[in-house]
Structures are given as C-alpha cells and as structure tokens.
N, CA, C and O atoms as a Maestro MAE file, in Angstrom:
{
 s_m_m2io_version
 :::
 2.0.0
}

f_m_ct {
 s_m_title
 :::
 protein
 m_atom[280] {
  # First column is atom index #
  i_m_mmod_type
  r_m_x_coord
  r_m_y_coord
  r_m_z_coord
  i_m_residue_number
  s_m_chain_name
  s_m_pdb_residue_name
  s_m_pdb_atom_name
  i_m_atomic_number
  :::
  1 25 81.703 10.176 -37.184 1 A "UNK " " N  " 7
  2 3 82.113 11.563 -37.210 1 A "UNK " " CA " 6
  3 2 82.952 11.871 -35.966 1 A "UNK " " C  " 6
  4 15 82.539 11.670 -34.824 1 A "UNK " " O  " 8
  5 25 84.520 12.523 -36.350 2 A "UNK " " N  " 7
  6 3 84.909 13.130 -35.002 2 A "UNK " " CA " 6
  7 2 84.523 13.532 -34.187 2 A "UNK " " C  " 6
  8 15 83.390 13.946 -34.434 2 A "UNK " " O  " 8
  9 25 84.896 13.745 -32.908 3 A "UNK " " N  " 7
  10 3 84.386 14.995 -32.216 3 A "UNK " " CA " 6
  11 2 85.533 15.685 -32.448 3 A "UNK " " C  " 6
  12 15 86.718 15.355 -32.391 3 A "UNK " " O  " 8
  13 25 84.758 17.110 -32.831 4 A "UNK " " N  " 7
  14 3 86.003 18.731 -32.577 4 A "UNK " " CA " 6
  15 2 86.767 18.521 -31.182 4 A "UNK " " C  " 6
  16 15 86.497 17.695 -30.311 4 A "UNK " " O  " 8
  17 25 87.938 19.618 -31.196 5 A "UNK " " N  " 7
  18 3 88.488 19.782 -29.717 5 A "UNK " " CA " 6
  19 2 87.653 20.390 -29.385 5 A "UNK " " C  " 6
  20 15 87.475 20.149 -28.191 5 A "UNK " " O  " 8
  21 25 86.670 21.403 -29.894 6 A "UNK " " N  " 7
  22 3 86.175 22.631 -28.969 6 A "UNK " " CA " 6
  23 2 85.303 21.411 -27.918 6 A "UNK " " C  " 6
  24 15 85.374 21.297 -26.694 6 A "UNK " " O  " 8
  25 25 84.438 20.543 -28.970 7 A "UNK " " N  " 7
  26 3 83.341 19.857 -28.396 7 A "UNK " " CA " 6
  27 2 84.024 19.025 -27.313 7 A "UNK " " C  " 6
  28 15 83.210 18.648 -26.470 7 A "UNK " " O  " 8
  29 25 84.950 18.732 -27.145 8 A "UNK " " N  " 7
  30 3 85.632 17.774 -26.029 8 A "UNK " " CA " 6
  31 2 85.985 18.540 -25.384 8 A "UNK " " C  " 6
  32 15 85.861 17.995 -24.287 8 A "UNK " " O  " 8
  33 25 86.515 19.839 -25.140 9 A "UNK " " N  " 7
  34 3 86.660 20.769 -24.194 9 A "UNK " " CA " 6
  35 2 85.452 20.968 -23.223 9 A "UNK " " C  " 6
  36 15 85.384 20.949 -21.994 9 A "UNK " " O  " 8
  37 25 84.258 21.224 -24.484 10 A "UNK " " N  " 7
  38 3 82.929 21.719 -23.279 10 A "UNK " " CA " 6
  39 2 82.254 20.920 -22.785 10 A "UNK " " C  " 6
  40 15 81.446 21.296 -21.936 10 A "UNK " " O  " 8
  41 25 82.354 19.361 -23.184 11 A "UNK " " N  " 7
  42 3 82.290 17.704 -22.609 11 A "UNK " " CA " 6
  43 2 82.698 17.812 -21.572 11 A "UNK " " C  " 6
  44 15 81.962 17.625 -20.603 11 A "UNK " " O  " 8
  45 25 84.341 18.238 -21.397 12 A "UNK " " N  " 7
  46 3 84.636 17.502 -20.568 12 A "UNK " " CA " 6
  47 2 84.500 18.699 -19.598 12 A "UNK " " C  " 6
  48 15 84.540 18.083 -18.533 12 A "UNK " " O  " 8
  49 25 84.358 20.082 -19.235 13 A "UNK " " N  " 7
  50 3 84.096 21.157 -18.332 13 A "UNK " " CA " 6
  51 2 82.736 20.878 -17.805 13 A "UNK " " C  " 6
  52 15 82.566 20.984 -16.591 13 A "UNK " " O  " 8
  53 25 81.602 20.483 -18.683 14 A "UNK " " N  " 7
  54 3 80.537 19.971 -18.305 14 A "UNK " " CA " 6
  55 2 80.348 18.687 -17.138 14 A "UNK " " C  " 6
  56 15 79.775 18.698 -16.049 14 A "UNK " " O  " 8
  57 25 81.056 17.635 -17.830 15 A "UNK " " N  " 7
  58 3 81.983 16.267 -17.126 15 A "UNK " " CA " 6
  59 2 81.822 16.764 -15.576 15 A "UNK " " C  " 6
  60 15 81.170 16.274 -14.654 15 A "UNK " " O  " 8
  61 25 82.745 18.039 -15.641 16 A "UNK " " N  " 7
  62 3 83.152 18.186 -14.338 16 A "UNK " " CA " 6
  63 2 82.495 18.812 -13.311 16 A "UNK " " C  " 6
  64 15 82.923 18.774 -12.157 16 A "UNK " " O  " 8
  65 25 81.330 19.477 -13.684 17 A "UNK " " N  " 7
  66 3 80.151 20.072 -13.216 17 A "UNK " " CA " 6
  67 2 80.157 21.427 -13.403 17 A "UNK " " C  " 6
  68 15 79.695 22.136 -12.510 17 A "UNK " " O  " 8
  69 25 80.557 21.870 -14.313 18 A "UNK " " N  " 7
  70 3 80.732 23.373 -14.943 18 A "UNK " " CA " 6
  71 2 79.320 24.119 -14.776 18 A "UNK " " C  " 6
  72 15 78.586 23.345 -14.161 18 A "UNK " " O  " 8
  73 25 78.853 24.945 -14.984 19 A "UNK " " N  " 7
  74 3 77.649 25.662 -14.798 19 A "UNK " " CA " 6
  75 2 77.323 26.769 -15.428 19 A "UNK " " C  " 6
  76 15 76.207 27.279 -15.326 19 A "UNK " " O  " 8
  77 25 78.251 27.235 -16.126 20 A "UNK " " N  " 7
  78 3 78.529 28.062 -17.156 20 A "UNK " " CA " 6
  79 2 77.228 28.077 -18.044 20 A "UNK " " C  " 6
  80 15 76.554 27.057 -18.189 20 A "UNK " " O  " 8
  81 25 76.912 29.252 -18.620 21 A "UNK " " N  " 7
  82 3 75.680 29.375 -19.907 21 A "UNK " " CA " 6
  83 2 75.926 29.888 -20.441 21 A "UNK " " C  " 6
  84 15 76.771 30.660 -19.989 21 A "UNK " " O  " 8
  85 25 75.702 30.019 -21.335 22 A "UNK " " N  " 7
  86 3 75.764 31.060 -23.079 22 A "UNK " " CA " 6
  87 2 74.418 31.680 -23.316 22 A "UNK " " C  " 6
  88 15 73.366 31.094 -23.571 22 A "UNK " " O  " 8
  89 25 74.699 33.348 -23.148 23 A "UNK " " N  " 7
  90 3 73.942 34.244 -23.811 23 A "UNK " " CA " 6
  91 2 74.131 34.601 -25.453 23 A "UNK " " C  " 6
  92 15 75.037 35.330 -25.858 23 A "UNK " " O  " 8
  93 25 73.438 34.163 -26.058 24 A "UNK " " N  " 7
  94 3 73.681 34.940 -27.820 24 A "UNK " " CA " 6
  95 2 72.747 35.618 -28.172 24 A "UNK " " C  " 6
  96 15 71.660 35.248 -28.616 24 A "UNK " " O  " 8
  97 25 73.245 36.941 -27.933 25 A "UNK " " N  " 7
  98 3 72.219 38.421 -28.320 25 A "UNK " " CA " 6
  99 2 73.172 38.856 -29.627 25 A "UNK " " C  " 6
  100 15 74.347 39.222 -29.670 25 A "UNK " " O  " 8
  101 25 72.262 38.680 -30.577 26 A "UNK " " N  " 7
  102 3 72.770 39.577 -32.055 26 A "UNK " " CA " 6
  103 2 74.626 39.019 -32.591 26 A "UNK " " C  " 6
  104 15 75.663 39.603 -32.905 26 A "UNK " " O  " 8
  105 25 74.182 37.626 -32.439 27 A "UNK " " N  " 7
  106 3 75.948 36.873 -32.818 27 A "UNK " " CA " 6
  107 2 76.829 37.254 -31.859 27 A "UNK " " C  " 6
  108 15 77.999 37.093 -32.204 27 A "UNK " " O  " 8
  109 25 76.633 37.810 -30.522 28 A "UNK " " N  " 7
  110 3 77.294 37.546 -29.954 28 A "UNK " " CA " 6
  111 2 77.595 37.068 -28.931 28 A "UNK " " C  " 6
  112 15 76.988 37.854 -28.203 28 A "UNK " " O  " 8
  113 25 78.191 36.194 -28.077 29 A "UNK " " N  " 7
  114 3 77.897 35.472 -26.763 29 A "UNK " " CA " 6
  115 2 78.635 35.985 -25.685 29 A "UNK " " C  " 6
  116 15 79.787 36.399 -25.818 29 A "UNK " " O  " 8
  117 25 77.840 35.973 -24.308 30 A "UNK " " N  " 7
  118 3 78.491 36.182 -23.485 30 A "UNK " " CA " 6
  119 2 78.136 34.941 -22.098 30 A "UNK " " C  " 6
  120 15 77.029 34.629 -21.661 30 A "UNK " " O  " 8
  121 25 79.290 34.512 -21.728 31 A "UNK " " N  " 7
  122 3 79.448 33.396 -20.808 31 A "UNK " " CA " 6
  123 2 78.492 33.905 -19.497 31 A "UNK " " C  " 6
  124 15 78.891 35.011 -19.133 31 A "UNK " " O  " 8
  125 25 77.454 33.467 -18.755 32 A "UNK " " N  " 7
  126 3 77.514 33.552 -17.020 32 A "UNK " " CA " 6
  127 2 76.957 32.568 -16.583 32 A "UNK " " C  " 6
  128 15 76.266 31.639 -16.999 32 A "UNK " " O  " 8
  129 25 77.593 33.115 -15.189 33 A "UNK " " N  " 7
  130 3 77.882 32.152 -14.421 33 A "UNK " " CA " 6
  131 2 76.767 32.247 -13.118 33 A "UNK " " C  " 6
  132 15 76.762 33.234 -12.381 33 A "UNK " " O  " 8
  133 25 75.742 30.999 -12.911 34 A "UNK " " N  " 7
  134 3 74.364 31.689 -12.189 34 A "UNK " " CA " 6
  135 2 74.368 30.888 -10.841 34 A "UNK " " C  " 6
  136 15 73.604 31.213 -9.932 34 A "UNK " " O  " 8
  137 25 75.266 29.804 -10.721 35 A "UNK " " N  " 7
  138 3 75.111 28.563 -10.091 35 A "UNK " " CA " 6
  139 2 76.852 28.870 -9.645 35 A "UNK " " C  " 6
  140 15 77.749 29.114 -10.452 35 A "UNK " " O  " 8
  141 25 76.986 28.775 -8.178 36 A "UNK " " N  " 7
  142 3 78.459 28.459 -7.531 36 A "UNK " " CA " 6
  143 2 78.842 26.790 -8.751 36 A "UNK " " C  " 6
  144 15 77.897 26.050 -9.024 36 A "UNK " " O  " 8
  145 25 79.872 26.570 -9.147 37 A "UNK " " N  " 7
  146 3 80.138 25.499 -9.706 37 A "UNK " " CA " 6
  147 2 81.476 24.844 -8.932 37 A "UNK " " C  " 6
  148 15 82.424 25.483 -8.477 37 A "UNK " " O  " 8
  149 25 81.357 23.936 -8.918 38 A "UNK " " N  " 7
  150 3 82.831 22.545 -8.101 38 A "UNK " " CA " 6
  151 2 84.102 23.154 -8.398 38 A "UNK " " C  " 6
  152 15 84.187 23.308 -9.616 38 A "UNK " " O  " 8
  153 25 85.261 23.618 -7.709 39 A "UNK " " N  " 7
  154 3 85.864 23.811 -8.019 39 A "UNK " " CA " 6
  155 2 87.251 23.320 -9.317 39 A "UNK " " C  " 6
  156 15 88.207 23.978 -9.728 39 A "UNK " " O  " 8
  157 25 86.776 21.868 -9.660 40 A "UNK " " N  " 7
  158 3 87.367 21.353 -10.254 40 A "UNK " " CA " 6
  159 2 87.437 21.557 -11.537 40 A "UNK " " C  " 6
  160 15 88.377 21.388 -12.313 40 A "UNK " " O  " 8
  161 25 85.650 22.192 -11.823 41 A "UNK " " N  " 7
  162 3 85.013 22.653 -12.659 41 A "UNK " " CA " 6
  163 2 85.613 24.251 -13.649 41 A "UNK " " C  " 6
  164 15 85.906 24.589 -14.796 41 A "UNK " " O  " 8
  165 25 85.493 24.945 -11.925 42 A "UNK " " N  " 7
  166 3 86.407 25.854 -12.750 42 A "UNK " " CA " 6
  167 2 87.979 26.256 -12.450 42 A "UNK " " C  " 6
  168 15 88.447 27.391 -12.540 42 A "UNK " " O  " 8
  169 25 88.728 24.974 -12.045 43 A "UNK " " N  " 7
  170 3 89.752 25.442 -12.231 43 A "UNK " " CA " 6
  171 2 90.499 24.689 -14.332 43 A "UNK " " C  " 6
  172 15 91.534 24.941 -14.949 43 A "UNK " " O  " 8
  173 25 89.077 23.642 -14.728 44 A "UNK " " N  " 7
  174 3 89.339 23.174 -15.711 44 A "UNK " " CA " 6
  175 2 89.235 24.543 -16.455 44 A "UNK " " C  " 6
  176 15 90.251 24.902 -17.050 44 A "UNK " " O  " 8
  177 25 88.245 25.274 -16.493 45 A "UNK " " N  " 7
  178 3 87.682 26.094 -17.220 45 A "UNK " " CA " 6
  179 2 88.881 27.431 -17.423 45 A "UNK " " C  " 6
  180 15 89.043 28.041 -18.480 45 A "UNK " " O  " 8
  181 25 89.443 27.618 -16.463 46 A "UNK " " N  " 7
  182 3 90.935 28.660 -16.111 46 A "UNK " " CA " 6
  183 2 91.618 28.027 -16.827 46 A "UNK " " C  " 6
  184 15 91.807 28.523 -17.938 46 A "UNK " " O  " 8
  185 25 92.106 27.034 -16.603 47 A "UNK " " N  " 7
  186 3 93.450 26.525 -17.034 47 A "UNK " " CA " 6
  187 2 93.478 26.141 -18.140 47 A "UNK " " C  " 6
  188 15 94.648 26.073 -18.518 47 A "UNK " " O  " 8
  189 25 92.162 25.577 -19.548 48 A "UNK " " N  " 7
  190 3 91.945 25.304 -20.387 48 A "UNK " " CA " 6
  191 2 91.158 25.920 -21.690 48 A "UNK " " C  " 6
  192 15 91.411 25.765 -22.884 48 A "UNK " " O  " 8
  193 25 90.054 26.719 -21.013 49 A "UNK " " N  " 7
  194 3 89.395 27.444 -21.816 49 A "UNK " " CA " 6
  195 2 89.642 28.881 -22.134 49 A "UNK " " C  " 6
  196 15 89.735 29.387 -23.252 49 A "UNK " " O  " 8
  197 25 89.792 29.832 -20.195 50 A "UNK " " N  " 7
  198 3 89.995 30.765 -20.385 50 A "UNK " " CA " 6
  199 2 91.463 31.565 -21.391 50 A "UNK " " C  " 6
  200 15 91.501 32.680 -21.912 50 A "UNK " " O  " 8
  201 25 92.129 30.877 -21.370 51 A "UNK " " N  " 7
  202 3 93.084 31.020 -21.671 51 A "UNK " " CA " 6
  203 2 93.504 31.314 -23.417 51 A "UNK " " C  " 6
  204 15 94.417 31.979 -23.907 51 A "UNK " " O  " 8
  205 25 92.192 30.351 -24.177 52 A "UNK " " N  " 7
  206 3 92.094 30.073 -25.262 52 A "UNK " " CA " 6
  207 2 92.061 31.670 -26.437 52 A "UNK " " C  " 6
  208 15 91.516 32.590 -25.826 52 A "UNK " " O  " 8
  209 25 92.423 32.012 -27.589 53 A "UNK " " N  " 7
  210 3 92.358 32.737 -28.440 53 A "UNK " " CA " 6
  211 2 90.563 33.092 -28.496 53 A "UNK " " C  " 6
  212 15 89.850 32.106 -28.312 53 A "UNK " " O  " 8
  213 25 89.983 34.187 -28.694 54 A "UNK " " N  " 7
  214 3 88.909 34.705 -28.525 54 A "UNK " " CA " 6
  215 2 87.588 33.511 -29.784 54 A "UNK " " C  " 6
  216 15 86.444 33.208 -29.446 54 A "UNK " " O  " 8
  217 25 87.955 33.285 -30.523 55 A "UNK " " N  " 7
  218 3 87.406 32.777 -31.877 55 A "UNK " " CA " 6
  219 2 87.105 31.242 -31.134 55 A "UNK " " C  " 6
  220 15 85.997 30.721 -31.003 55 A "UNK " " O  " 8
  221 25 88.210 30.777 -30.764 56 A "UNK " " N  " 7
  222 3 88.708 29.423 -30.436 56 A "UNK " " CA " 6
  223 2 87.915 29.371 -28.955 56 A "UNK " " C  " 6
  224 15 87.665 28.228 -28.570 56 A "UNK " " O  " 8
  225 25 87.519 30.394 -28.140 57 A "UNK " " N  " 7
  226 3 86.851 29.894 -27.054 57 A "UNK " " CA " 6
  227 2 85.499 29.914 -27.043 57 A "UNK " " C  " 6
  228 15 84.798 29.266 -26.265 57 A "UNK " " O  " 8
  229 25 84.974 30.924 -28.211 58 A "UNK " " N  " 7
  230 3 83.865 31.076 -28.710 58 A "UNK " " CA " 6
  231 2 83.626 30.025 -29.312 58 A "UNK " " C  " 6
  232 15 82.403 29.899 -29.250 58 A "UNK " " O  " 8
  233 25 83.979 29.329 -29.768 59 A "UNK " " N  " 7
  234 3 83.390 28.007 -30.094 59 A "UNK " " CA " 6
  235 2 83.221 27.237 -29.468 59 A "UNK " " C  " 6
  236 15 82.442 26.415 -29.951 59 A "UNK " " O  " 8
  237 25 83.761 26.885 -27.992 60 A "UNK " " N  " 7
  238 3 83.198 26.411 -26.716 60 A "UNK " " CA " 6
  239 2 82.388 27.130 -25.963 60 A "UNK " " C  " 6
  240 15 81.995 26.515 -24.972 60 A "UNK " " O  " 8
  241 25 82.026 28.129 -26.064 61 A "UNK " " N  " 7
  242 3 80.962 28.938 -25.833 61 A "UNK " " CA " 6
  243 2 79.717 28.332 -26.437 61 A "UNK " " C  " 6
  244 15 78.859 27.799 -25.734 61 A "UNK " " O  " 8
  245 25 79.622 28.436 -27.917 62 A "UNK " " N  " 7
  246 3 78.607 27.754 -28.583 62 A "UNK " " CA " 6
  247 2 78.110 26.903 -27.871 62 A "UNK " " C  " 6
  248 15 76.894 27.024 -27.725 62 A "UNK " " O  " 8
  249 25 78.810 25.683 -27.122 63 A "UNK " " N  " 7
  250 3 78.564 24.247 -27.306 63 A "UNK " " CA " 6
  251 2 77.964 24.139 -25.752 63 A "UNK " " C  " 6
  252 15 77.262 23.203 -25.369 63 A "UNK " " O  " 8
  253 25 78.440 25.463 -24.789 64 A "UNK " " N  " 7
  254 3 77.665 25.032 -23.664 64 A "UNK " " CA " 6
  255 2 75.706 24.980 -23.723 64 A "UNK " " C  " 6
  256 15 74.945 25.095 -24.684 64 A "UNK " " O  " 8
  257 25 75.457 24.781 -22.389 65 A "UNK " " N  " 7
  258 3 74.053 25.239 -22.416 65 A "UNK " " CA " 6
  259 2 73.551 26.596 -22.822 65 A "UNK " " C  " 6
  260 15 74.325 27.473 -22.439 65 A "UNK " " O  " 8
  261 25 72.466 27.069 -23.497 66 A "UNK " " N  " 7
  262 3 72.107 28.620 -23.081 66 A "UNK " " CA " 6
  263 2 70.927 29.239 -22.341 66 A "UNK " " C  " 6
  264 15 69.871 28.667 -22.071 66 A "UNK " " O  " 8
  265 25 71.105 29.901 -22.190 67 A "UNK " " N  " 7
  266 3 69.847 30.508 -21.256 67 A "UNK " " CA " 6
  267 2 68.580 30.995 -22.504 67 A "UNK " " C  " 6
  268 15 67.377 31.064 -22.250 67 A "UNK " " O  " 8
  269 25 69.216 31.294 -23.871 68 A "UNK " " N  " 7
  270 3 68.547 32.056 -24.682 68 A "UNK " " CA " 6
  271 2 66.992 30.976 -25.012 68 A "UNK " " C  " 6
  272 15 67.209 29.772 -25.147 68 A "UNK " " O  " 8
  273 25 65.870 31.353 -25.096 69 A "UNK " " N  " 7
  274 3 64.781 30.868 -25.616 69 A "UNK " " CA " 6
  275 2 64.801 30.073 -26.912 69 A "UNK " " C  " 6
  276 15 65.027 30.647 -27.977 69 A "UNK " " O  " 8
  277 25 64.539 28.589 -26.840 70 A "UNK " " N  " 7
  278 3 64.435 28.517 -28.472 70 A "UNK " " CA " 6
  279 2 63.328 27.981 -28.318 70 A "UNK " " C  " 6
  280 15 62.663 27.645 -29.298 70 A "UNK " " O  " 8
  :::
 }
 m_bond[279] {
  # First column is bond index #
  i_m_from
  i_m_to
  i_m_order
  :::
  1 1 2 1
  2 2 3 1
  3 3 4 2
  4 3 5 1
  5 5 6 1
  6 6 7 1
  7 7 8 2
  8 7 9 1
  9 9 10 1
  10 10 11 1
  11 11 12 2
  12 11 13 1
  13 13 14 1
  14 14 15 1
  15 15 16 2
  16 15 17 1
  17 17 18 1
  18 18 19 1
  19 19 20 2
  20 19 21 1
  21 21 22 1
  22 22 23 1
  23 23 24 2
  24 23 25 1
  25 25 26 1
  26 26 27 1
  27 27 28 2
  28 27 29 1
  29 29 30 1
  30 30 31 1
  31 31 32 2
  32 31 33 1
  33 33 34 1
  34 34 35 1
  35 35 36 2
  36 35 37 1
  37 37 38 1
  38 38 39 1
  39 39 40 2
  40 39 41 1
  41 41 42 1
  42 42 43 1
  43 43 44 2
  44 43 45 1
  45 45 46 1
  46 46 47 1
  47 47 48 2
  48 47 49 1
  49 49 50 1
  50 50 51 1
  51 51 52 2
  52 51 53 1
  53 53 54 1
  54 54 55 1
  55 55 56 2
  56 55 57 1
  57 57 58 1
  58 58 59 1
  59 59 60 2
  60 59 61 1
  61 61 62 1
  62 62 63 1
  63 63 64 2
  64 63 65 1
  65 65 66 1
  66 66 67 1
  67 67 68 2
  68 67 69 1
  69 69 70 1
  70 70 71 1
  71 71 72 2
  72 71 73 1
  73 73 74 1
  74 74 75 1
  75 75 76 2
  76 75 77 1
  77 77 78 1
  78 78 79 1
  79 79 80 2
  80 79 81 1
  81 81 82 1
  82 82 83 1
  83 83 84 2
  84 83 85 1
  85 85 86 1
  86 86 87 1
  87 87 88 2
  88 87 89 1
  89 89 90 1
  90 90 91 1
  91 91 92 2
  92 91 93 1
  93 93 94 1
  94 94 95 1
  95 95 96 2
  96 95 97 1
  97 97 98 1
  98 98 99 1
  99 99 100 2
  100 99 101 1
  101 101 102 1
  102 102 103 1
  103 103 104 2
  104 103 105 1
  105 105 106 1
  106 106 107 1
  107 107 108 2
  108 107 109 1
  109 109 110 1
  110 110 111 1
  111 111 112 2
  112 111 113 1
  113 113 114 1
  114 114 115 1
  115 115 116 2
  116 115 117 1
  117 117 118 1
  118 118 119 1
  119 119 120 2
  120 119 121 1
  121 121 122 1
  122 122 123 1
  123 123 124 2
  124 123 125 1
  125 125 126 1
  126 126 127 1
  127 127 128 2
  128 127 129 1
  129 129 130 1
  130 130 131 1
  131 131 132 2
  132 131 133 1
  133 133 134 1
  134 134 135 1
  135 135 136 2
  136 135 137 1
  137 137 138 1
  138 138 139 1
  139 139 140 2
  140 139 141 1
  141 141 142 1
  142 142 143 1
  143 143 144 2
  144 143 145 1
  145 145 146 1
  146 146 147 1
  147 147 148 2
  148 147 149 1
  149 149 150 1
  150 150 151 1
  151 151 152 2
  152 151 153 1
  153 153 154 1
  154 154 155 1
  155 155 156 2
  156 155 157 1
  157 157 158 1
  158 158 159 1
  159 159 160 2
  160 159 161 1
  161 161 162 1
  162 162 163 1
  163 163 164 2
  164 163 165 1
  165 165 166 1
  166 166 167 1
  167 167 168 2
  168 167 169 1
  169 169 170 1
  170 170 171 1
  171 171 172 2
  172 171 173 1
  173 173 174 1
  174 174 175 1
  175 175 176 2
  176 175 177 1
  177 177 178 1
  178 178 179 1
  179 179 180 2
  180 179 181 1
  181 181 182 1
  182 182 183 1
  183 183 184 2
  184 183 185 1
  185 185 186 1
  186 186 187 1
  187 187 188 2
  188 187 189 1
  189 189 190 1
  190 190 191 1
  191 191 192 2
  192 191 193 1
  193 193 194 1
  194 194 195 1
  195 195 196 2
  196 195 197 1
  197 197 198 1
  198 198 199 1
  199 199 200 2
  200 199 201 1
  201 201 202 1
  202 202 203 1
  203 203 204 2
  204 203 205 1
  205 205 206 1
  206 206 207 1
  207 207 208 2
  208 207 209 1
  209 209 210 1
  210 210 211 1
  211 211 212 2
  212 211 213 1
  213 213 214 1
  214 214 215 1
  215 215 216 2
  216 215 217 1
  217 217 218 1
  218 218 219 1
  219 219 220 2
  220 219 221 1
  221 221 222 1
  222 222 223 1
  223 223 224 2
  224 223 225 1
  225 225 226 1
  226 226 227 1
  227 227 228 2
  228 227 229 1
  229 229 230 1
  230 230 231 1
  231 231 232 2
  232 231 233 1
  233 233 234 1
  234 234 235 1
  235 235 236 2
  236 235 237 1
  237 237 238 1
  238 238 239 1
  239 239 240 2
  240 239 241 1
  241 241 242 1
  242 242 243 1
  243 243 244 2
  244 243 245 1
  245 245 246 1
  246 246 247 1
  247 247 248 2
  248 247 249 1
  249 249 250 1
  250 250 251 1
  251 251 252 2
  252 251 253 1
  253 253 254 1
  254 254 255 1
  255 255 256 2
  256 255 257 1
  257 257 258 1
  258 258 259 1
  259 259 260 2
  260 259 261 1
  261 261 262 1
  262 262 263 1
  263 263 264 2
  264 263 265 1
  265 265 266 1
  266 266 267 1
  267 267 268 2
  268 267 269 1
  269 269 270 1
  270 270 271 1
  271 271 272 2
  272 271 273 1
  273 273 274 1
  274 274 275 1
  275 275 276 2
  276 275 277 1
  277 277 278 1
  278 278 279 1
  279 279 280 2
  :::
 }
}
C-alpha cells in the first residue's frame, strides 16, 4: 500500500522533531503547540504544511499525535 502525501508530510515534520498535536472536538481539529520544537522542525512545518489549502492540511493534522483521550 502507498503512502499518501499527507502521510509523508507528517513523517517527515515528525522526522524532524515537530511537536505539534491534534485536538478533535466535534470533527474539528485544532493544531498546538505545547513543547518549544527544533527549529528545523518548524521551519518544515511553515514552508510545507502551513501553507497548504485548509482540507489538504487537515489531513496532516489527522495524522499527527493527539492529545484527545482514546
């Protein structure tokens, strides 16, 4: 099975020591940020993710860690 782009996007932001989490309250997510992260980390995350169409980054949203309880 492929991997998606989204999933190689949040691979490789992770890769880089990203720190990022995903809140999903009622379908919807919101990114934070709890941990200073490497700068390399987030200048991937600027230059690659932020940038992305709302739908299209939300699906790298999905794929990070979340804080939410399962």
């Amino acid at each position: 099975m492929a991997e998606t782009e989204a999933r190689q996007l949040a691979d490789e932001y992770l890769r880089r020591g990203g720190q990022r989490k995903v809140k999903i309250d009622d379908n919807i997510t919101d990114v934070r940020e709890w941990d200073d992260e490497p700068p390399e980390a987030e200048r991937f995350w600027k230059d690659n993710i932020a940038p992305l169409a709302d739908k299209k980054r939300r699906e790298i949203e999905l794929l990070l860690p979340t804080i939410n309880a399962r």
